[in-house]
KOLPAMI-768542 format. One record per residue (C-alpha): x, y, z; residue in one letter. Coordinates in steps of 0.02 Angstrom, whole numbers, padded with zeros to 5 digits, always signed. Layout:
! residues N
XYZA
...
END
This chain:
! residues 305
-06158-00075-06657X
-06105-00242-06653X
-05912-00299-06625X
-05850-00460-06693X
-05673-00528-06652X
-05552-00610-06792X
-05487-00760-06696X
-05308-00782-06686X
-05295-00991-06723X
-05188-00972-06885X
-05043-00885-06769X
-04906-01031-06769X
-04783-00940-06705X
-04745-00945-06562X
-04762-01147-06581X
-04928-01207-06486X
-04976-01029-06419X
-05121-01028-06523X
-05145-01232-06596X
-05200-01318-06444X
-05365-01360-06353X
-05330-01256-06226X
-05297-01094-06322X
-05471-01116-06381X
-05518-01122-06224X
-05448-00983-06160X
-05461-00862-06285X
-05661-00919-06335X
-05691-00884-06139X
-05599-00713-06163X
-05692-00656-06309X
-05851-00694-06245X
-05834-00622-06072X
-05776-00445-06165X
-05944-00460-06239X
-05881-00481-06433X
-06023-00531-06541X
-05924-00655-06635X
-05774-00734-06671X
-05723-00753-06838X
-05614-00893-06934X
-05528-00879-07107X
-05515-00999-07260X
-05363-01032-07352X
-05367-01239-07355X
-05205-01244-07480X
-05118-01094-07516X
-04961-01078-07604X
-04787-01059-07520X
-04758-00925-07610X
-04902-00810-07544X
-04879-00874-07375X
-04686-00810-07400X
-04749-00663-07443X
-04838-00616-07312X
-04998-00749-07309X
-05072-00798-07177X
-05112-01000-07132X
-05292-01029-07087X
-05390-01186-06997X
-05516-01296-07056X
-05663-01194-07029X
-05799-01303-06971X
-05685-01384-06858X
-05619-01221-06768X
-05808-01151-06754X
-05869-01323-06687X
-05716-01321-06543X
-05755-01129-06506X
-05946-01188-06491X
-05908-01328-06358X
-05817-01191-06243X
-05948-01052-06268X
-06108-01005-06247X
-06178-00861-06312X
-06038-00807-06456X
-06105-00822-06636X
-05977-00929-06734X
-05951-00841-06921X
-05838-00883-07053X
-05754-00751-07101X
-05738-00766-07246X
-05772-00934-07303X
-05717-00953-07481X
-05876-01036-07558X
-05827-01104-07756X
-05712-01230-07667X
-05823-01361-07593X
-05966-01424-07641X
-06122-01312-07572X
-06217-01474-07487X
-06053-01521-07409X
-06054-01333-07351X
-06231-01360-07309X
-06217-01522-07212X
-06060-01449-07113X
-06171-01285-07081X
-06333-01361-07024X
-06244-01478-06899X
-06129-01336-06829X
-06291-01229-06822X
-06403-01383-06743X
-06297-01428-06577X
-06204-01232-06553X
-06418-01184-06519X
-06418-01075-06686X
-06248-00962-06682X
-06178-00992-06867X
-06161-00868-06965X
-06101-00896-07139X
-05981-00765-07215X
-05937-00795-07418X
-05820-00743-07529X
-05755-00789-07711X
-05581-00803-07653X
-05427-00732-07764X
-05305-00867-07745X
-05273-00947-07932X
-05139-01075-07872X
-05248-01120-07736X
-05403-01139-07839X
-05290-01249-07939X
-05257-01362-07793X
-05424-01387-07753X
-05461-01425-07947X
-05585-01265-07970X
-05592-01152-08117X
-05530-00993-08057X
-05627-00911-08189X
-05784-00986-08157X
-05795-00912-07969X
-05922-00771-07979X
-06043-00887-08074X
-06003-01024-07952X
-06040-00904-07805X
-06211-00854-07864X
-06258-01054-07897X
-06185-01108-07757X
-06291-00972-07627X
-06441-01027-07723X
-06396-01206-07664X
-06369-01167-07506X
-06540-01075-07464X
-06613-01221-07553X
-06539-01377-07458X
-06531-01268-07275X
-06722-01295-07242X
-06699-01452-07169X
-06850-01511-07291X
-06844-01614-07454X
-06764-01507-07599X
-06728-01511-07772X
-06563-01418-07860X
-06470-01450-08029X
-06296-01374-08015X
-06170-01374-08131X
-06100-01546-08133X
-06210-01600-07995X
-06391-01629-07956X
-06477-01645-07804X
-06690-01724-07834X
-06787-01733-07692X
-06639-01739-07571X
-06647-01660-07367X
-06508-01638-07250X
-06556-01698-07051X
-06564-01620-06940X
-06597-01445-07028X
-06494-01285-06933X
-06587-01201-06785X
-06595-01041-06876X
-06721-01006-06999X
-06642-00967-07085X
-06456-00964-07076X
-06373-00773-07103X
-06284-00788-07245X
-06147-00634-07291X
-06032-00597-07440X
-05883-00507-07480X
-05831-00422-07610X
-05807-00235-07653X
-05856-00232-07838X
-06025-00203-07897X
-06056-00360-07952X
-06018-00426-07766X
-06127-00273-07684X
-06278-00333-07827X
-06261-00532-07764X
-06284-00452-07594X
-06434-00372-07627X
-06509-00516-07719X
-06449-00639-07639X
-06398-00624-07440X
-06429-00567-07304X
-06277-00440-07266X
-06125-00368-07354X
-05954-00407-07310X
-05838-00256-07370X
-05658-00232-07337X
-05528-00094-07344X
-05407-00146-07477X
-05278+00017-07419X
-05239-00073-07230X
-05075-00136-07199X
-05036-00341-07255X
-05208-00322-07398X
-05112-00374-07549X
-05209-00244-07692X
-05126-00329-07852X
-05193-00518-07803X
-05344-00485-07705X
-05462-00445-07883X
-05585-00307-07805X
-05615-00156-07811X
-05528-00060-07716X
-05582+00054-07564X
-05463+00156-07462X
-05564+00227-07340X
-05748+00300-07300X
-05796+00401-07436X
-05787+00224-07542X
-05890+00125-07415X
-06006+00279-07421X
-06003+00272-07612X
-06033+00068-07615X
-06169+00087-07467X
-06259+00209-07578X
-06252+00095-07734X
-06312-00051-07641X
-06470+00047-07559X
-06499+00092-07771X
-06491-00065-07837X
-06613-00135-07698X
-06746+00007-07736X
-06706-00056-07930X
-06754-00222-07892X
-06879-00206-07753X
-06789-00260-07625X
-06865-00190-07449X
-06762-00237-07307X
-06585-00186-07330X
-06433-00294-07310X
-06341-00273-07141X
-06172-00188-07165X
-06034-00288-07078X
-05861-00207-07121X
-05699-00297-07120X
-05583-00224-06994X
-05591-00079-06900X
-05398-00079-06859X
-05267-00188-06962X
-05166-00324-06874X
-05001-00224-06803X
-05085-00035-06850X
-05035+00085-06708X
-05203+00152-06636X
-05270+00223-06494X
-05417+00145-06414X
-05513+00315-06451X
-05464+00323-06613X
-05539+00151-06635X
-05703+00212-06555X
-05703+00372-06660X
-05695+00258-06823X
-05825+00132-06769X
-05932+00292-06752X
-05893+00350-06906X
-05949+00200-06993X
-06116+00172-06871X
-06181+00350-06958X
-06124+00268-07140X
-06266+00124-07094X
-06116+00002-07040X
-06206-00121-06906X
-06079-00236-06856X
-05878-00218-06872X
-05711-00326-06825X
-05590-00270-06702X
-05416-00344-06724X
-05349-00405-06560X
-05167-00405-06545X
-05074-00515-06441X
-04919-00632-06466X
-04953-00759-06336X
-05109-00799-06291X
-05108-00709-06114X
-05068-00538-06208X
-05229-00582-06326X
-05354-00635-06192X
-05289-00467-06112X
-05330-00356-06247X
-05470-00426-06269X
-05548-00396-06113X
-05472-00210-06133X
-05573-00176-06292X
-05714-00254-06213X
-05706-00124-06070X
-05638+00031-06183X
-05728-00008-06340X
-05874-00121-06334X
-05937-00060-06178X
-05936+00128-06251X
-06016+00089-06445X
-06141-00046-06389X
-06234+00091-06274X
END
């Protein structure tokens, strides 16, 4: 079992704890020393004021937090998590992917989601109600244009004939996860990616009425969607399953005992989960980089044997 670490850049309080060179510093040399497979960033470019006052959470330009993490690590794979896809361009994406992937010696990995933010889709000048389709072209455009060789593409609204992106990623090719509990998001996994991204929509600060999924409140629904994802592969021949990489483990400010987080990444390792997030609390960056090396010694050391 693999443990990946939700990185805490979009803290701003207290003011420069968490938004300065050197927090990256110190907290990517923290997370990697505990042994955490990867540190994950969010994506909310322009969100509202009003979901942020309601309990929102700011997030950092991606590909420019994973490319600062990457120049003070080594060995910790760099994942979006999630990134929400429909909003850019996917040879944008691409371009931003394959040079992340090219000079961090192949540790991307790419984490997607259709997003549920309408007045955010609005600022970025996306049809909200166009997402899922958007998601499935966009992927599509994606593995096409990450080969590093010539390709072809027509989008909607764009076309790309006989274009390449230079220097291709490392990876051949780049993982490529998506979220989503609903059955439509589980099938687009299965046809389409390389792991599935599921969340519990019943932890603490998961808004159920705006996120747009299905819900699932615990692990008889993960064992439920797990199940329906290893169908519709057999359905439509698909051999080698998606990896399972859950959400969160603990939510951010749940009281839990460090065997109690153990106990439920066990749980999940016998549901066919492979990989799972770990929140790391901390207000200051000391207390985080502390933690951190405590689940590394309590936790990590204990599931990855």
């Amino acid at each position: 079992m693999k443990i990946n670490c939700p990185l805490p850049f979009d803290h701003l309080d207290p003011k420069d704890e968490f938004t300065t060179m050197e927090a990256v510093r110190e907290v990517g040399a923290a997370v990697e020393r505990a042994g955490f497979n990867a540190g994950l960033v969010t994506d909310h470019p322009c969100p509202t004021s009003r979901w942020l006052d309601s309990g929102g959470h700011y997030a950092q330009g991606p590909f420019v937090m994973l490319a600062l993490l990457a120049a003070v690590t080594t060995r910790l794979r760099l994942q979006t998590g999630i990134l929400v896809l429909p909003y850019r361009n996917p040879f944008v994406i691409a371009r931003d992917v394959a040079t992340l992937d090219c000079f961090a010696n192949g540790r991307v990995t790419l984490s997607v989601g259709a997003g549920y933010l309408k007045g955010e889709y609005r600022a970025v000048g996306v049809d909200f109600d166009q997402r899922n389709e958007l998601m499935d072209e966009y992927i599509r455009a994606l593995r096409a244009s990450l080969t590093g060789e010539e390709f072809t593409f027509e989008g909607s609204g764009y076309v790309a004939f006989g274009n390449r992106i230079e220097p291709g990623p490392k990876q051949s090719p780049v993982p490529i996860y998506c979220g989503g509990n609903a059955k439509r998001a589980i099938r687009r996994v299965v046809d389409l990616c390389d792991g599935w991204n599921p969340f519990f929509t019943s932890k603490p600060g998961v808004f159920t009425a705006t996120t747009r999924t299905v819900a699932m409140t615990g692990e008889d629904d993960l064992k439920d969607g797990i199940a329906y994802m290893q169908d519709y592969a057999a359905q439509v021949g698909r051999e080698d399953m998606p990896e399972v990489v859950l959400g969160g483990v603990n939510a951010p400010g749940e009281k839990i005992s460090t065997q109690e987080i153990v106990d439920r990444i066990g749980g999940y390792r016998e549901l066919g989960v492979t990989t799972a997030a770990v929140t790391v609390e901390g207000r200051t960056r000391a207390e985080f980089c502390d933690e951190a090396e405590r689940i590394g010694q309590e936790v990590i050391a204990k599931v990855a044997a």
